[in-house]
DOBA-921117 format. One record per residue (C-alpha): x, z, y. Coordinates in steps of 0.1 Angstrom, whole numbers, plus 5000, padded with zeros to 4 digits. Layout:
BEGIN
XZY;...
END
This chain:
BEGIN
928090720273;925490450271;925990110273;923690110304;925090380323;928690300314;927389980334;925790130362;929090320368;931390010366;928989830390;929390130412;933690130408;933189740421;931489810449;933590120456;936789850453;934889590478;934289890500;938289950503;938989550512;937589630548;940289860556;942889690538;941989380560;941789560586;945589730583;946789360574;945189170602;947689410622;950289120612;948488890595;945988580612;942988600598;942388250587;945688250571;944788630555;941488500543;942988160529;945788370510;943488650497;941088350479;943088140468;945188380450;942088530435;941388170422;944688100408;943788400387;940588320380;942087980366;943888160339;940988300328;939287960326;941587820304;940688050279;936988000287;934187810268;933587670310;936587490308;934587220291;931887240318;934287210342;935186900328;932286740326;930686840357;929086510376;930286350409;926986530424;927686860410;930886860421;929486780458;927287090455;929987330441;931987210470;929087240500;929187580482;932487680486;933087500524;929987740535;930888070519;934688100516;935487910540;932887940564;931488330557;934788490547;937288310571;934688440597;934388770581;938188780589;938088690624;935488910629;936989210618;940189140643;937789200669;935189420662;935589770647;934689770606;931489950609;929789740636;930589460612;929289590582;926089670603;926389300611;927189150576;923789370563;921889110584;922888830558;919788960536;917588940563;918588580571;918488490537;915088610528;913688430563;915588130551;914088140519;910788180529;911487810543;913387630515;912587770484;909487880488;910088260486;907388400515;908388770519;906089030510;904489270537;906689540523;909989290528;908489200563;908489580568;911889570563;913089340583;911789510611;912889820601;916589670600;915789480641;915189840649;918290010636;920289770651;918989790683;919190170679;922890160668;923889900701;921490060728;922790080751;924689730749;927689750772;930089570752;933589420759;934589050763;936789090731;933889210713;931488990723;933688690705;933688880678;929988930671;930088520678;931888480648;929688740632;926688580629;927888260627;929688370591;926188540585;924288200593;927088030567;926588320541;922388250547;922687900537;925387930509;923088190495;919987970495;922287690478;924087910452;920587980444;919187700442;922387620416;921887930396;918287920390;918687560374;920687730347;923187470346;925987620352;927287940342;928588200372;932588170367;931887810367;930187800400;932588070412;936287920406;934787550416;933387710449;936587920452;939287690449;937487460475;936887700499;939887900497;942187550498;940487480532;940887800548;944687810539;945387460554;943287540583;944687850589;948487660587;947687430610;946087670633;948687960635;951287800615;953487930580;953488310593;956388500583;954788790561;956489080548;956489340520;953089530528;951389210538;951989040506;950889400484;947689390504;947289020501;947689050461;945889370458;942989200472;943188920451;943589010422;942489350418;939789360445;938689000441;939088830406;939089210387;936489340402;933988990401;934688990364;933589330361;930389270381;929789000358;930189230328;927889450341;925089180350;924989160311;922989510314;921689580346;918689440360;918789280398;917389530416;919889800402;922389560409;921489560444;921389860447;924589980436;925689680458;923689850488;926190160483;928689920507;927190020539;927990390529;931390380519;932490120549;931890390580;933190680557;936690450550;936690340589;936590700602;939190840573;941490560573;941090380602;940490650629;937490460639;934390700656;930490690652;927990860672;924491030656;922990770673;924990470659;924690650625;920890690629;921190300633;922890220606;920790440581;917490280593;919489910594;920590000557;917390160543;915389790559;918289550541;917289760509;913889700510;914289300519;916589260482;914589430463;912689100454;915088800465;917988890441;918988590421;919388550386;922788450382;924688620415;927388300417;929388500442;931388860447;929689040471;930889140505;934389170505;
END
């Protein structure tokens, strides 16, 4: 095979792996509290991602990162581990996995109205296009909205984690357009912050919880496999693709998440809702195909 479509396949098997993380959260936050889950899952993946820093050329950068880049990396990490995936987490132990991922599609709508105000990025008409296009499936996929008290908390959550993911977006790329830094650098720094606070918070919250065997393999399967594997391997693959095949491949998420949530989950989906969620993913599409950044600094979705 080619060099390029040996990378369009492993971009694919990444997203195919983030795909799998919703119902594996899903199955642990049967015993496992979310902030907790979410604080475990990251830092893990950090610890990992430590060892391969210490063989790294950006152990040096680390080093000599200034008292202001360090401030950034941090702001970074409170905003999108912390904030984005702790309320990724809590979302999901409320609402079923496809109406989040229907939710978490609006992040690059927010980010490209967001961006439009601090960087400078004014969408194009056929951008615009698609962010109505995506107001419209989601009205199509909730209509009509009767929703429960339970769920209602959880689409809260929601969109706050989708405001935190907006703004870490617009900072990360801000960060990676300067070139100063390269990804794994940005990543572990923003990580180990990020992930550090959610595990305290989620101690002091719910306390030490008591976890057993299959909470711990999905907590390390996630991690490790699904987490720091699979961003390394989307890193790798950034070395051939361009962005908007990146995105793309990336945009294959919102097909694999109802298809796991009906198989593995036993969760249901009307036409209508799936009509929804077609138009909601064909608008998201259409609004990255000019604000992908550079440098990604972050795994995507889950």
């Amino acid at each position: 095979m080619s060099a390029h479509l040996t990378a369009v396949l492993q971009a694919l098997f990444v997203v195919f792996l983030w795909a799998t993380s919703w119902v594996l959260i899903k199955i642990g936050l049967q015993t496992l509290p979310p902030i907790t889950f979410a604080g475990l899952r990251y830092f893990l993946a950090f610890v990992c991602l430590l060892g391969v820093v210490i063989r790294n050329e950006v152990k040096g950068e680390i080093t000599h990162l200034s008292k202001q880049d360090w401030s950034r990396l941090l702001v970074l990490g409170l905003l999108f581990y912390a904030g984005t995936q702790g309320a990724s987490f809590v979302a999901l132990a409320y609402l079923p996995a496809i109406t989040v991922n229907l939710l978490w599609s609006f992040s690059s709508v927010t980010v490209a109205l967001m961006g439009s105000i601090w960087l400078a990025e004014k969408p194009t008409f056929l951008q615009w296009s698609g962010i109505i296009l995506s107001i419209v499936g989601a009205w199509v996929y909730f209509y009509p909205v009767v929703l429960p008290h339970a769920q209602i908390i959880g689409i809260i959550v929601a969109l706050v984690g989708i405001l935190a993911n907006a703004v870490s977006s617009i900072l990360g790329r801000g960060i990676n357009r300067s070139g100063k830094f390269q990804p794994l650098t940005v990543t572990v720094v923003s990580m180990g912050a990020g992930s550090i606070l959610l595990l305290a918070f989620g101690w002091y919250v719910d306390g030490i919880p008591v976890i057993d065997l299959k909470g711990w393999t999905i907590i390390v399967w996630l991690a490790v496999v699904n987490t720091a594997f699979a961003f390394t391997l989307w890193n790798h693959t950034l070395r051939t693709l361009t962005a908007i095949e990146s995105s793309v491949a990336n945009g294959t998420m919102m097909i694999w998440i109802p298809i796991f949530a009906i198989l593995f989950l036993g969760e249901s989906i009307t036409r209508m809702e799936l009509a929804g969620l077609a138009v909601v993913g064909m608008g998201t599409l259409i609004v990255q195909l000019r604000r992908i950044p550079k440098f990604p600094h972050k795994c995507s979705g889950q």
